[in-house]
Every structure is written in C-alpha cells, then in structure tokens.
C-alpha positions as CSV (number, residue, x, y, z in Angstrom):
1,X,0.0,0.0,0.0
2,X,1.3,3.7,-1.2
3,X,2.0,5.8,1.8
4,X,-0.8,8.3,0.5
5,X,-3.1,5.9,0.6
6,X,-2.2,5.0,3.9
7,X,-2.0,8.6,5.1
8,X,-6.0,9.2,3.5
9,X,-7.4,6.3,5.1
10,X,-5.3,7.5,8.8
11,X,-6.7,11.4,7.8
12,X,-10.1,9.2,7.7
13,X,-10.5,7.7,10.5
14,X,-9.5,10.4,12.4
15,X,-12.6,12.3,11.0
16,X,-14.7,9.9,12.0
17,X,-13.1,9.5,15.7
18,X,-13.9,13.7,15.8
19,X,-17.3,13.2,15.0
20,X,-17.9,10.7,17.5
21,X,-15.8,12.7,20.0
22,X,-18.0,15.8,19.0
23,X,-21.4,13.8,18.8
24,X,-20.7,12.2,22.8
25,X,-18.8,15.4,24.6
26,X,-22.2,17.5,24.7
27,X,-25.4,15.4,24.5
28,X,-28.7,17.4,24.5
29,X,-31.3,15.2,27.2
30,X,-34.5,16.0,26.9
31,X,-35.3,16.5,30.4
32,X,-38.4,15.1,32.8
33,X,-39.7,18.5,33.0
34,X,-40.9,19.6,30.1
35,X,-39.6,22.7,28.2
36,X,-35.8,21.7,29.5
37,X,-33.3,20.2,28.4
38,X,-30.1,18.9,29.9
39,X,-26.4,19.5,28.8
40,X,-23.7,17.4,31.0
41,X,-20.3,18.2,30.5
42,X,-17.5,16.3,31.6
43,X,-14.0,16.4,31.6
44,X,-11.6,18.9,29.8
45,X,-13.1,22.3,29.2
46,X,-11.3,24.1,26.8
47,X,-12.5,27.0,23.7
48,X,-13.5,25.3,20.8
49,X,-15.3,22.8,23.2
50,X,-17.6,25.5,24.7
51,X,-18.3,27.0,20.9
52,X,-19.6,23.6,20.0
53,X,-21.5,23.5,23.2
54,X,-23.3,26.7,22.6
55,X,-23.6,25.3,18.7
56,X,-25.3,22.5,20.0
57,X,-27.8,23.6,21.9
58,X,-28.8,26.7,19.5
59,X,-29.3,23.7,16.7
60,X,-31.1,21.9,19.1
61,X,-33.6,25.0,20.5
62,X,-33.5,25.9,17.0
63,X,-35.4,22.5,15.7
64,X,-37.1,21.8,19.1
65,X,-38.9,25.5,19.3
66,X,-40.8,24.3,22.8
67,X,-37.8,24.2,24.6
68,X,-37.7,27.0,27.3
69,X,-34.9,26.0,29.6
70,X,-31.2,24.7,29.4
71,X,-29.3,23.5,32.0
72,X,-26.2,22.9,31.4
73,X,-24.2,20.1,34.4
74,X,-20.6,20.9,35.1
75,X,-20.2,18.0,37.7
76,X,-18.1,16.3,35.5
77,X,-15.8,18.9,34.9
78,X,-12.9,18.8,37.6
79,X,-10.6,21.0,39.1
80,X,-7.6,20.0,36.4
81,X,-10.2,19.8,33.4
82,X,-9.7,23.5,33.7
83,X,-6.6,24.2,35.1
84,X,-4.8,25.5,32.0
85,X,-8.2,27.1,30.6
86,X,-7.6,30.9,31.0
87,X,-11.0,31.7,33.6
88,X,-11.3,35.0,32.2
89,X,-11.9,33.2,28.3
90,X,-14.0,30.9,30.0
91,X,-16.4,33.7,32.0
92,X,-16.8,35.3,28.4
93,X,-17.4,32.0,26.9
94,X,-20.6,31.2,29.5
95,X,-21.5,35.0,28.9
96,X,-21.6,34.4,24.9
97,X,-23.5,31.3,25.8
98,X,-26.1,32.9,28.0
99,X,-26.9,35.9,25.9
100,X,-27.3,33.4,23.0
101,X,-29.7,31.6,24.3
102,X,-31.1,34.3,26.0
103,X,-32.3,36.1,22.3
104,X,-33.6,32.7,21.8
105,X,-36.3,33.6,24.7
106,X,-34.5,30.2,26.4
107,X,-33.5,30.3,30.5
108,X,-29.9,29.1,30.7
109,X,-29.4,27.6,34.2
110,X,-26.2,26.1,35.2
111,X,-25.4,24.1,37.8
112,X,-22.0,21.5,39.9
113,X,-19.4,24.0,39.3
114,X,-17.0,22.9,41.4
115,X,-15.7,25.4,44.4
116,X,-12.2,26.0,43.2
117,X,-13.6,27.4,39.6
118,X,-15.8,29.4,41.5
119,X,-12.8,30.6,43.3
120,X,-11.1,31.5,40.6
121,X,-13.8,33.3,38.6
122,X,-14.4,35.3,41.6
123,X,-10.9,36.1,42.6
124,X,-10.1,37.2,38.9
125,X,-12.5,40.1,39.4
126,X,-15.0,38.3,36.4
127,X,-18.7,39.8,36.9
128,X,-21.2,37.0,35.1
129,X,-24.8,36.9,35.3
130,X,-26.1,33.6,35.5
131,X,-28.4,31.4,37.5
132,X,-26.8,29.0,39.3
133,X,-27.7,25.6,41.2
134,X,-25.4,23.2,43.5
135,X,-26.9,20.3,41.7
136,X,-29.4,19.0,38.6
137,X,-31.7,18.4,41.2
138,X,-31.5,21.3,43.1
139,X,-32.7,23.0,39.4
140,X,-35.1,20.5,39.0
141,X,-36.7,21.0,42.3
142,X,-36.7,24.9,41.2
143,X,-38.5,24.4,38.0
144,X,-41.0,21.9,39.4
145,X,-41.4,24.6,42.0
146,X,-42.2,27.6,39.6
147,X,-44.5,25.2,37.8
148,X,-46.8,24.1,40.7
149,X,-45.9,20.7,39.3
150,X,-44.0,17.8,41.3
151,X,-42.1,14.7,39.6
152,X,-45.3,13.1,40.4
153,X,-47.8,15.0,38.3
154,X,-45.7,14.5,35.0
155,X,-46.5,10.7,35.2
C-alpha cells in the first residue's frame, strides 16, 4: 500500500473519531420536565469545546422551538479539566452562551461548578450573570417549584 493511501485512510479515521468525539462530549437530554433540556459536560473544558456547546444547543432550541430552559451540568468537569483554561476566556465564553440563548427567549441555568472554579472566577474580578444551582436536582426541584408541578404529576 502507497503511503498516500495509507495517510488518507489514517486522515479518515481520524474524521470519523472527531465526529464521535464531538457527537458524545455534549449530548442534549431532553429532560423530565418539560420545556428543559439537559447539557452534562465532563472532563476537559477548553474554547472550541464551549463553541460547540453553545452550537449544539442553538441547533437543538432551533429544531425543538418548545424548549424554554437549558441546564447545562458541570459536575463532571474537575478541578484539572480547567486548570490550564484561561478563567477570564472561559467567564466570556458562559457569557456568549447565556446571551445566546437568551435572544432565543431560552433560560440558561447552570449548575455542579466545582468550588475552586468558582474561586477562581471570583478572585479574577470576572462579573457573570447567570443562574446558578449546587446540583441538577437542586434546578429541578426549582423548576418543578415555579411550575406548581411535582415529579409526580408528569406521570
């Protein structure tokens, strides 16, 4: 086999692997309540990561027009998935992401940041807007709340 061959088929498979990489990092879940959607992200956080995010869940609100809420899960994400992420690109990224989906009429909620990343955002003097919750079910609770509506009555 030619080494160009060999190169296209290596320049290949790496496509795919990106697209399955891409496809699992940021799964939209339609949520138990309805209007919301999930977003859990795990592991390293880095630019182009949060752009797809934010991609993802525009395309998503865009083709879904009932959906009212996002919550996006940063449990996953630990303290050394963002160590070498620069906080103050990462407080405009959440901004961008918020005000997004925002002028989509959509309620970004975000919630298990992890204390240290608080920390740091806070210490760096970065002012972001957002609503916040320790936990998915924290939000959950929340919503259900606002609703008049308990995991119960969605049977």
């Amino acid at each position: 086999m030619s080494h160009e061959i060999e190169i296209q088929q290596l320049k290949e498979k790496v496509k795919y692997y990106e697209n399955i990489i891409n496809n699992i990092s940021a799964p939209v879940i339609p949520s138990v309540v309805p209007g919301t959607i999930l977003i859990p992200i795990a592991g390293f956080m880095f630019k182009e990561r949060l752009d797809m995010i934010q991609t993802k869940a525009l395309q998503y609100a865009g083709t879904h027009r009932d959906t009212e809420r996002a919550i996006f899960d940063f449990t996953g994400v630990a303290v050394e998935d963002v160590a070498t992420f620069d906080y103050n690109d990462l407080a405009t990224e959440i901004y961008q992401l918020n005000s997004s989906l925002k002028l989509m009429g959509i309620r970004p909620i975000y919630v298990g940041f992890n204390p240290r990343f608080v920390r740091e955002i806070v210490h760096a003097g970065i002012h972001v807007e957002i609503e916040t919750y320790v936990s998915f079910r924290a939000a959950l609770k929340r919503l259900l709340q606002e609703s008049n509506q308990s995991l119960h009555s969605l049977g």
